[in-house]
The first five atom37 places (N, CA, C, CB, O) and aatype in JSON, in Angstrom:
{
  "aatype": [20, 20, 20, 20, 20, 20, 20, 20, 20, 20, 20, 20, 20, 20, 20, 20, 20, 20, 20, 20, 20, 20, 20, 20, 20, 20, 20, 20, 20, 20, 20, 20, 20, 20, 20, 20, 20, 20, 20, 20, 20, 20, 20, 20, 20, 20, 20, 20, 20, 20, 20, 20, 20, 20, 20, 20, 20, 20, 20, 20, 20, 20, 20, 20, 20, 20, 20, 20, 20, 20, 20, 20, 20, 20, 20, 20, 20, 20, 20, 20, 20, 20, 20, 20, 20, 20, 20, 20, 20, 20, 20, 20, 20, 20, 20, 20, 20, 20, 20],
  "atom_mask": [
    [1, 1, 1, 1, 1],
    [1, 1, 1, 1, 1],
    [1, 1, 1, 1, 1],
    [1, 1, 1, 1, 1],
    [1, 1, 1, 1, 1],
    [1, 1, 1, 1, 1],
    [1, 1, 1, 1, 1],
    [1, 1, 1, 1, 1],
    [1, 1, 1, 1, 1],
    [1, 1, 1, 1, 1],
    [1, 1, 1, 1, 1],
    [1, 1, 1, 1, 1],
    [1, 1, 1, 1, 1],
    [1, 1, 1, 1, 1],
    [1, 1, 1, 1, 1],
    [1, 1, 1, 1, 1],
    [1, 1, 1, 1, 1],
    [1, 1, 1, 1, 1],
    [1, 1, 1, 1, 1],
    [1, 1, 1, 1, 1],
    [1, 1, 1, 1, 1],
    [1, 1, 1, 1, 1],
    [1, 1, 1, 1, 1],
    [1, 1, 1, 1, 1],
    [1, 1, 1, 1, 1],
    [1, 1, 1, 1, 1],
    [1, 1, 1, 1, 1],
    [1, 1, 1, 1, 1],
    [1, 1, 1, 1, 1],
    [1, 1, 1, 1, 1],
    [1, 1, 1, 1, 1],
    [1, 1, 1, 1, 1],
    [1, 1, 1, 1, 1],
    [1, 1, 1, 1, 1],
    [1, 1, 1, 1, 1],
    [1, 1, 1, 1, 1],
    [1, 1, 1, 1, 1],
    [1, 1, 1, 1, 1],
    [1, 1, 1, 1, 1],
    [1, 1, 1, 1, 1],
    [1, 1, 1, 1, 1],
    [1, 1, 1, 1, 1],
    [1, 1, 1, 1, 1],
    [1, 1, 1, 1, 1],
    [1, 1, 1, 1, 1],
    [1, 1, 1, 1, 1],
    [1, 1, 1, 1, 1],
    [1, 1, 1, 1, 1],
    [1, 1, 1, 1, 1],
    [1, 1, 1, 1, 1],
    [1, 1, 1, 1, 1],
    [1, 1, 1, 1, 1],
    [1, 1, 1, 1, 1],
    [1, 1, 1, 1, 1],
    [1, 1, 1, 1, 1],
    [1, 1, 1, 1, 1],
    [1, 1, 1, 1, 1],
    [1, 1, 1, 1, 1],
    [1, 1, 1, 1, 1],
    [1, 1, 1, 1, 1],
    [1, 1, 1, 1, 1],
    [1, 1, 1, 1, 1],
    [1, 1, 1, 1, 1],
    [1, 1, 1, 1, 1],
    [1, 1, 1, 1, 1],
    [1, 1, 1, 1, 1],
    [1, 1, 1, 1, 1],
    [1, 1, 1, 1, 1],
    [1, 1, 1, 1, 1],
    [1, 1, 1, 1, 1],
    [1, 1, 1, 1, 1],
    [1, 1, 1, 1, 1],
    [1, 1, 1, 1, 1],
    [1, 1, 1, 1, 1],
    [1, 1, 1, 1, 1],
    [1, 1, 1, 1, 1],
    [1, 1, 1, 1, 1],
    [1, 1, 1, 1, 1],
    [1, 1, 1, 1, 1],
    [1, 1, 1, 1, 1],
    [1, 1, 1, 1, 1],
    [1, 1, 1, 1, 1],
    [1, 1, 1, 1, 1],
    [1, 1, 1, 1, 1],
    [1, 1, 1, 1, 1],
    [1, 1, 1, 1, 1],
    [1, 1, 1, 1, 1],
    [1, 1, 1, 1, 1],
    [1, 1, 1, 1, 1],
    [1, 1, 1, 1, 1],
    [1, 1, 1, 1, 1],
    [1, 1, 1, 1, 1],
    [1, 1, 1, 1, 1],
    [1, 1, 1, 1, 1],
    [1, 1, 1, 1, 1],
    [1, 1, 1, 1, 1],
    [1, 1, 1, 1, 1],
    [1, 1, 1, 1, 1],
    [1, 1, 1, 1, 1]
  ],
  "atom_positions": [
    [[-29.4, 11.56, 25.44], [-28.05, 11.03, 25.42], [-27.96, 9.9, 26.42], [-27.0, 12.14, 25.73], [-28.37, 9.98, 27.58]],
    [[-27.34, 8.74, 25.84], [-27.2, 7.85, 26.63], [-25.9, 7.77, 28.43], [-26.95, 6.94, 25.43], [-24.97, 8.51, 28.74]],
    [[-26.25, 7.01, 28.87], [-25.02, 7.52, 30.02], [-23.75, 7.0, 29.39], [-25.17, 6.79, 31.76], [-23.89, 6.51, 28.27]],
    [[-22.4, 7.0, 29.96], [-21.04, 7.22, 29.67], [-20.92, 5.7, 30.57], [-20.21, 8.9, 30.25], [-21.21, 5.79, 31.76]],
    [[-20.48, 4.24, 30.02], [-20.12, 3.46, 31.07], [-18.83, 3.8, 31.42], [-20.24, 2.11, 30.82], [-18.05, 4.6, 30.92]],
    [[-18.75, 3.06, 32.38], [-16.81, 3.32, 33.25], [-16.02, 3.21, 32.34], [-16.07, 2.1, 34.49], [-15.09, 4.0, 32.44]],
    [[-15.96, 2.33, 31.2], [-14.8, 2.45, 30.86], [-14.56, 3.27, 29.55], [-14.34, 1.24, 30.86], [-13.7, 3.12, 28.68]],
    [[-15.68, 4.24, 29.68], [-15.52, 5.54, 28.72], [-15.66, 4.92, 27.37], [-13.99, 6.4, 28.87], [-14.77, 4.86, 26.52]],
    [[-17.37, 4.28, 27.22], [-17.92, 3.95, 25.93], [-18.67, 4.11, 25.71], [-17.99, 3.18, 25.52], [-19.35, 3.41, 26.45]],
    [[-19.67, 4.93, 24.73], [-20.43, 5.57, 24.56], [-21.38, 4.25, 23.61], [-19.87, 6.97, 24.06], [-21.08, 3.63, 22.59]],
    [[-22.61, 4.24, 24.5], [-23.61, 3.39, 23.83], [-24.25, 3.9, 22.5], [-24.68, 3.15, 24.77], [-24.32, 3.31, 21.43]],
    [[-24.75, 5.28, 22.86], [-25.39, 5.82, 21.89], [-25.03, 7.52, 22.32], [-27.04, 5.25, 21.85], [-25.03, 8.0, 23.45]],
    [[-24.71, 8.28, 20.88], [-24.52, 9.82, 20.98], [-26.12, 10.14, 20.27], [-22.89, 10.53, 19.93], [-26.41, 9.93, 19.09]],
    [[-26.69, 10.47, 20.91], [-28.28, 11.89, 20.69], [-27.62, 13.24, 21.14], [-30.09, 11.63, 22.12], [-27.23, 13.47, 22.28]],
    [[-27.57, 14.0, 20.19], [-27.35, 15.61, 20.06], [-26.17, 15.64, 20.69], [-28.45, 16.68, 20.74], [-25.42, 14.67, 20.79]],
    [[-25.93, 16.91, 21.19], [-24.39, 17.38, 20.85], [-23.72, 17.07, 22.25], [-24.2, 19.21, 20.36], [-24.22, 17.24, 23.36]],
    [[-22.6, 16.63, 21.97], [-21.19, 16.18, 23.19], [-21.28, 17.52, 24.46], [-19.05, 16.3, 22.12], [-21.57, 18.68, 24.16]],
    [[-21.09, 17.24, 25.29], [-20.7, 18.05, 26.3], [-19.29, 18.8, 26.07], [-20.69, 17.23, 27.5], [-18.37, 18.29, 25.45]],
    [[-19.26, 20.04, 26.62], [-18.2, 20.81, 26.17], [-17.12, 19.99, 26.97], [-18.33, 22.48, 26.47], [-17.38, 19.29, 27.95]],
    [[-16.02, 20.16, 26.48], [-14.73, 19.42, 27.34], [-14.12, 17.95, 26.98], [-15.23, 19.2, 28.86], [-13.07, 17.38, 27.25]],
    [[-15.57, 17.54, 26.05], [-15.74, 16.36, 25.9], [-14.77, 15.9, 24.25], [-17.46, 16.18, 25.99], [-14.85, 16.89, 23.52]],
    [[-14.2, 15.12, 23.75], [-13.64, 15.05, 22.42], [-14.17, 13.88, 21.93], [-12.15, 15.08, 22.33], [-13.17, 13.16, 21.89]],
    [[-15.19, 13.14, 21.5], [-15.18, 11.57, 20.56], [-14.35, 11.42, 19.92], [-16.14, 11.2, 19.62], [-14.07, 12.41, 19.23]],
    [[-13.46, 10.17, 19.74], [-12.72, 9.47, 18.88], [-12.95, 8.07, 18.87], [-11.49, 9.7, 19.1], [-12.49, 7.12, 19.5]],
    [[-14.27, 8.32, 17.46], [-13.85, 6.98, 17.6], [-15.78, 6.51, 18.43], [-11.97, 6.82, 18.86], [-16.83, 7.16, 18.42]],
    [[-15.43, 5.15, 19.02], [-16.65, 5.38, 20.21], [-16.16, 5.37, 21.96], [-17.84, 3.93, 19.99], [-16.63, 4.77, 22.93]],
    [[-15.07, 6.28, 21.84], [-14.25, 6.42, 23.33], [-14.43, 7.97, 23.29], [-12.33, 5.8, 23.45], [-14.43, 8.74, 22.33]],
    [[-14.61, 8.24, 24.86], [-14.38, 9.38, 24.87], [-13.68, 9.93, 26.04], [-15.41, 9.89, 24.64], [-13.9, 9.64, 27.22]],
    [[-12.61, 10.95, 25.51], [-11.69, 11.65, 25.84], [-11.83, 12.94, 26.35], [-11.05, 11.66, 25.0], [-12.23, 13.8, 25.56]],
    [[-11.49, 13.42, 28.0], [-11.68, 14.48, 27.96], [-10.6, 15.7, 28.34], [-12.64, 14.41, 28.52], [-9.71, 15.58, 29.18]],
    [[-10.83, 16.74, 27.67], [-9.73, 17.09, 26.71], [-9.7, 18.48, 28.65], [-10.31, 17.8, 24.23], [-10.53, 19.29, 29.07]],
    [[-8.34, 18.02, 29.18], [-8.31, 18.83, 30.19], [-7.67, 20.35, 29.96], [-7.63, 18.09, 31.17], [-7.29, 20.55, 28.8]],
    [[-7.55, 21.14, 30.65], [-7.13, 22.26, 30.44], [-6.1, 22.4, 31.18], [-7.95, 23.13, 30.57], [-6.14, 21.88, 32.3]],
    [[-4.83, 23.19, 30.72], [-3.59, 23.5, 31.44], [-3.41, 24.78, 31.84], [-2.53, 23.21, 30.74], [-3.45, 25.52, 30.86]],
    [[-3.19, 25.46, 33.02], [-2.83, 26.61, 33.44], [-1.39, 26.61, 34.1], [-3.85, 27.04, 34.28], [-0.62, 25.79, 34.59]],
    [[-1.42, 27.88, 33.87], [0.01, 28.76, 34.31], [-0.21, 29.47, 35.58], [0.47, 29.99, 33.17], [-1.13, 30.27, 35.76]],
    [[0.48, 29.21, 36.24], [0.88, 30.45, 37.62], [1.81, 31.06, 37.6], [1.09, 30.07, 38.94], [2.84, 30.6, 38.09]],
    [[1.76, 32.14, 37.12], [2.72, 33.6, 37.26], [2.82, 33.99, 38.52], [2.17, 34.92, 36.54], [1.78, 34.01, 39.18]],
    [[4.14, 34.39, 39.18], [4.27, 34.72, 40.35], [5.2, 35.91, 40.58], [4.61, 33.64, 40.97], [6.29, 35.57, 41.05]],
    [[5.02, 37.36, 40.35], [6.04, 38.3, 40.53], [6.41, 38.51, 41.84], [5.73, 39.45, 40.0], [5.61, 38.94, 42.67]],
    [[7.45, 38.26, 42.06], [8.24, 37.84, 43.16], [9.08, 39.42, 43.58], [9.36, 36.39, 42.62], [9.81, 39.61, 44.56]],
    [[8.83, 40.09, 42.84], [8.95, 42.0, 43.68], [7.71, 41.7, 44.21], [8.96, 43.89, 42.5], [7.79, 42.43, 45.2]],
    [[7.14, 41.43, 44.26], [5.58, 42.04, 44.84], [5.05, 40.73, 46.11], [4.1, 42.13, 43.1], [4.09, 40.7, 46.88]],
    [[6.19, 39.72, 45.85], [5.33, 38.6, 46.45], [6.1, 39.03, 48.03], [5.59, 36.67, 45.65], [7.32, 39.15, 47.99]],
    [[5.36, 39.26, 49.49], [5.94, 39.4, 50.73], [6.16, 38.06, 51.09], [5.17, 40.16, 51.7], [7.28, 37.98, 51.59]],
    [[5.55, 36.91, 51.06], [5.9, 35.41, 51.72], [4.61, 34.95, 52.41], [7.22, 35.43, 52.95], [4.64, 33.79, 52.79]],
    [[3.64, 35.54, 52.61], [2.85, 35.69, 53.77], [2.28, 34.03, 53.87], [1.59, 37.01, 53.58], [2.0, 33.6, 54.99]],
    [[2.09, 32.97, 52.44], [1.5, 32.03, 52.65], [0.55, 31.56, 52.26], [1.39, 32.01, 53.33], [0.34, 30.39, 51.92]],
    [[-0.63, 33.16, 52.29], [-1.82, 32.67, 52.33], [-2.24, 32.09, 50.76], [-2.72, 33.81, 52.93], [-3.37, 31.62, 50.64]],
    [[-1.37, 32.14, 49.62], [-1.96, 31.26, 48.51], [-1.21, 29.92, 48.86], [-1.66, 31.85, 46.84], [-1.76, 29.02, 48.23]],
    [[-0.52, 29.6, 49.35], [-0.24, 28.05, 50.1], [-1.06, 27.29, 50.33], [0.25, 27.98, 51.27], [-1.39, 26.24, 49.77]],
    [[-1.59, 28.05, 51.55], [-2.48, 27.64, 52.28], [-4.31, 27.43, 51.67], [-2.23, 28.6, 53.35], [-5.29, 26.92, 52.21]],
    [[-4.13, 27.96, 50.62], [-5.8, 28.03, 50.19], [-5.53, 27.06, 48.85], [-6.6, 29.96, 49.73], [-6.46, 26.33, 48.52]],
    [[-4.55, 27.03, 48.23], [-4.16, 25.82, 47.22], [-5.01, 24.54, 46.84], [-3.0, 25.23, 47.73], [-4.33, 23.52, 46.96]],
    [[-6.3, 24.3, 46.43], [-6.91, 22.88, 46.88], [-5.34, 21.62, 46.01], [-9.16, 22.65, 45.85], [-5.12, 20.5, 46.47]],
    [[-4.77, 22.04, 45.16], [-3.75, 21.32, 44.92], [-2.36, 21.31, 45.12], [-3.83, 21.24, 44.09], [-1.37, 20.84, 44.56]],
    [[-2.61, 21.99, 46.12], [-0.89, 22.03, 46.72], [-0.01, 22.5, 45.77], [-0.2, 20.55, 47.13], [1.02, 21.83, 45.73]],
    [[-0.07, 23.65, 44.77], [1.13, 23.61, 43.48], [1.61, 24.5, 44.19], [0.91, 23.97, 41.74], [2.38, 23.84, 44.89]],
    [[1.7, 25.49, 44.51], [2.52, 26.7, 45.13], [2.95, 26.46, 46.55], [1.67, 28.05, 45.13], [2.18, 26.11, 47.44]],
    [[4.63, 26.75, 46.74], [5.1, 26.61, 48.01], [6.24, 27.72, 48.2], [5.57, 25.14, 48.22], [6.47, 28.37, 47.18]],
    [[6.81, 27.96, 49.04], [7.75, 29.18, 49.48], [9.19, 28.38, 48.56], [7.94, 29.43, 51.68], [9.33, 27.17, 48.33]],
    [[10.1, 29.47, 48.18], [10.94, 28.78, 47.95], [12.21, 29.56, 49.05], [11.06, 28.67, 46.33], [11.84, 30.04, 50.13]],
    [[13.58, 29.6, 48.67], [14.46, 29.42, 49.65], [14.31, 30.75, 50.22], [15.85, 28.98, 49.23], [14.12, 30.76, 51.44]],
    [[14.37, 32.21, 49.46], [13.79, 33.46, 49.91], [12.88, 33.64, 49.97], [13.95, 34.3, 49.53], [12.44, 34.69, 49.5]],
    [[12.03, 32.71, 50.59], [10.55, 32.97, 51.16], [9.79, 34.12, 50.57], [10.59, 33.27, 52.68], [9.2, 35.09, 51.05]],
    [[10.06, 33.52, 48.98], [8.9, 33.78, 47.95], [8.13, 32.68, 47.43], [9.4, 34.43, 46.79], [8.47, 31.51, 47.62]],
    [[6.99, 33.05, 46.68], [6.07, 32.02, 46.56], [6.2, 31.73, 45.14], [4.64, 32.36, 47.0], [6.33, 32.62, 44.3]],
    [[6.18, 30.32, 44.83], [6.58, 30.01, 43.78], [5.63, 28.71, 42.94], [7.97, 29.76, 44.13], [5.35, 27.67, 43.54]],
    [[5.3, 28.88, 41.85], [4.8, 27.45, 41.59], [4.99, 26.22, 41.44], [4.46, 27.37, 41.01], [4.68, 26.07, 40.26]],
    [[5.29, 25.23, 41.82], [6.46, 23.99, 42.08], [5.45, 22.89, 41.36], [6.99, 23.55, 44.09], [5.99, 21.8, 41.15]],
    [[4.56, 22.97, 41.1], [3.86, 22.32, 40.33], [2.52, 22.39, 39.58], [3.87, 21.62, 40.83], [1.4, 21.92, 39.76]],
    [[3.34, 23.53, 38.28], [2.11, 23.88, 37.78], [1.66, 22.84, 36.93], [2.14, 25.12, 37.11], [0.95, 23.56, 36.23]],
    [[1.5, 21.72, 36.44], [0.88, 20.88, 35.8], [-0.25, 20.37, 36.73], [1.78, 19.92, 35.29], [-1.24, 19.9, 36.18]],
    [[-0.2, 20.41, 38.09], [-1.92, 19.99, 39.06], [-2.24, 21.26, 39.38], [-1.92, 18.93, 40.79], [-2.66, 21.44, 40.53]],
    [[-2.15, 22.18, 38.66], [-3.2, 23.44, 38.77], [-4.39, 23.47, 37.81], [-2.46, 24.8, 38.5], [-4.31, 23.4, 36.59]],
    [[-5.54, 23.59, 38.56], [-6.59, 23.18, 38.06], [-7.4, 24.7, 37.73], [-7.27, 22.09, 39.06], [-8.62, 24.88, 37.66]],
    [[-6.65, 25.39, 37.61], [-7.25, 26.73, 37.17], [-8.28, 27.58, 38.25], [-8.09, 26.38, 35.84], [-8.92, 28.56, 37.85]],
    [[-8.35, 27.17, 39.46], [-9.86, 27.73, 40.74], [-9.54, 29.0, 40.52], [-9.87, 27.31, 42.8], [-10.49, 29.63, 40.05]],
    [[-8.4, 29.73, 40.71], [-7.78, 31.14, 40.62], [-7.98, 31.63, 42.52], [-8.9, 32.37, 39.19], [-8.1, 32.8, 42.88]],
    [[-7.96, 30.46, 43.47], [-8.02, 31.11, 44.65], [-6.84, 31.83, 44.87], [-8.28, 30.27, 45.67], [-6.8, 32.91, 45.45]],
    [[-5.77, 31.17, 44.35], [-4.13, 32.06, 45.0], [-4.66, 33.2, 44.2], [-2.08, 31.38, 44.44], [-5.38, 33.76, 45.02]],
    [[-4.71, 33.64, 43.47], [-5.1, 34.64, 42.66], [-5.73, 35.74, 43.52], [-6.01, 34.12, 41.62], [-5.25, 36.81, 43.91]],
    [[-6.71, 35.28, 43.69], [-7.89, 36.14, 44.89], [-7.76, 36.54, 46.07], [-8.92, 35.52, 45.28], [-8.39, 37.42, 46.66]],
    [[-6.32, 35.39, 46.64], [-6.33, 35.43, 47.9], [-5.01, 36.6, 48.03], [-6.19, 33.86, 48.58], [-4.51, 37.06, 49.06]],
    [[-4.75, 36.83, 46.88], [-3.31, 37.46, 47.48], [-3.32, 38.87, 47.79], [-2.11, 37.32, 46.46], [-4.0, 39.52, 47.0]],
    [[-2.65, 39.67, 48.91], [-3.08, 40.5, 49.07], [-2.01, 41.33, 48.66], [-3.62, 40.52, 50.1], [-2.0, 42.47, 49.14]],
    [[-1.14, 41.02, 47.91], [-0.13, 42.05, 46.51], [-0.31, 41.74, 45.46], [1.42, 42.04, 46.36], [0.59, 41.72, 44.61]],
    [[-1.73, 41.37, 45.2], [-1.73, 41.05, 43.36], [-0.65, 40.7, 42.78], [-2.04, 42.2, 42.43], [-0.3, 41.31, 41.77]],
    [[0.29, 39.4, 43.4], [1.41, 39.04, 42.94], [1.51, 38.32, 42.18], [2.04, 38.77, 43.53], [2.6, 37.98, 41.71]],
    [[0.12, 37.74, 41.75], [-0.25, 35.75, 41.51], [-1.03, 36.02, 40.38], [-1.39, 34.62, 42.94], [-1.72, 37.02, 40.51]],
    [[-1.16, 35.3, 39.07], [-2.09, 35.69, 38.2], [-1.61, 34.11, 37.45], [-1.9, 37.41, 37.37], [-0.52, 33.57, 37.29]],
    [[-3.33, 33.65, 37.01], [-3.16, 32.46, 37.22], [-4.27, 32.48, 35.29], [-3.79, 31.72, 39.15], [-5.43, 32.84, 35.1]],
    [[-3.21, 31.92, 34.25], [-3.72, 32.02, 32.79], [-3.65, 30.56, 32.1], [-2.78, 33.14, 31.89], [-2.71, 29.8, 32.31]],
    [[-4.7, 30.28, 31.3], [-4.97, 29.52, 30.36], [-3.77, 29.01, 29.9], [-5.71, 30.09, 29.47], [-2.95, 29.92, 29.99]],
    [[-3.14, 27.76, 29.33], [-2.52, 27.65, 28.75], [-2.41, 27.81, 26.84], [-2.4, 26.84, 29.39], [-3.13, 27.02, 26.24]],
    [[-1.94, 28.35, 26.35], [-2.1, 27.4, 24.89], [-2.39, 26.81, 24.47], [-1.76, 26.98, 24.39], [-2.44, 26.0, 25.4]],
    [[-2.78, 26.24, 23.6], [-3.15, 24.43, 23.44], [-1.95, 23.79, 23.17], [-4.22, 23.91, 22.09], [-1.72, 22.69, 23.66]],
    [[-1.13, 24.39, 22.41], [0.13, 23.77, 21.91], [1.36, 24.07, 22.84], [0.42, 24.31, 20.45], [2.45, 23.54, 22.67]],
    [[0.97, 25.32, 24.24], [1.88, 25.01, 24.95], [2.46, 24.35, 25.98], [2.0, 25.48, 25.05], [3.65, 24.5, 26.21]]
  ]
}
């Protein structure tokens, strides 16, 4: 397979696309994934620590210092809030395609 120049044009395709990857065309598109952060907020104490481990900053306290997702569209799916929480409050899912 040939390399990918910068401006996402494919010289030559040999065998099969990389997963993630979509051709249209001779451009290629790559097809990102959307996740959800669920946050049950009986269970959430405030403590922070998925704040703080966030590599994208989406989750922040809200006014009752519960934790909330304030921007789930730059969640990139890592599932650290997930891992890190110590009330299994956080559960972090695939989107739909169509949702």
């Amino acid at each position: 397979m040939q390399p990918v120049v910068a401006a996402g044009i494919i010289n030559e395709v040999m065998g099969s696309v990389s997963e993630g990857l979509h051709v249209k065309g001779r451009k290629v598109e790559r097809l990102a994934k959307k996740f959800s952060v669920l946050v049950n907020k009986k269970w959430c104490k405030g403590c922070g620590l998925c704040i703080a481990i966030c590599p994208k900053k989406v989750l922040e306290l809200d006014s009752r210092v519960k934790c909330e997702a304030a921007r789930q569209d730059d969640c990139i799916g890592c599932r650290q809030c997930d891992n890190v929480c110590p009330d299994f409050a956080i559960t972090v899912k695939e989107r739909e395609e169509n949702a």
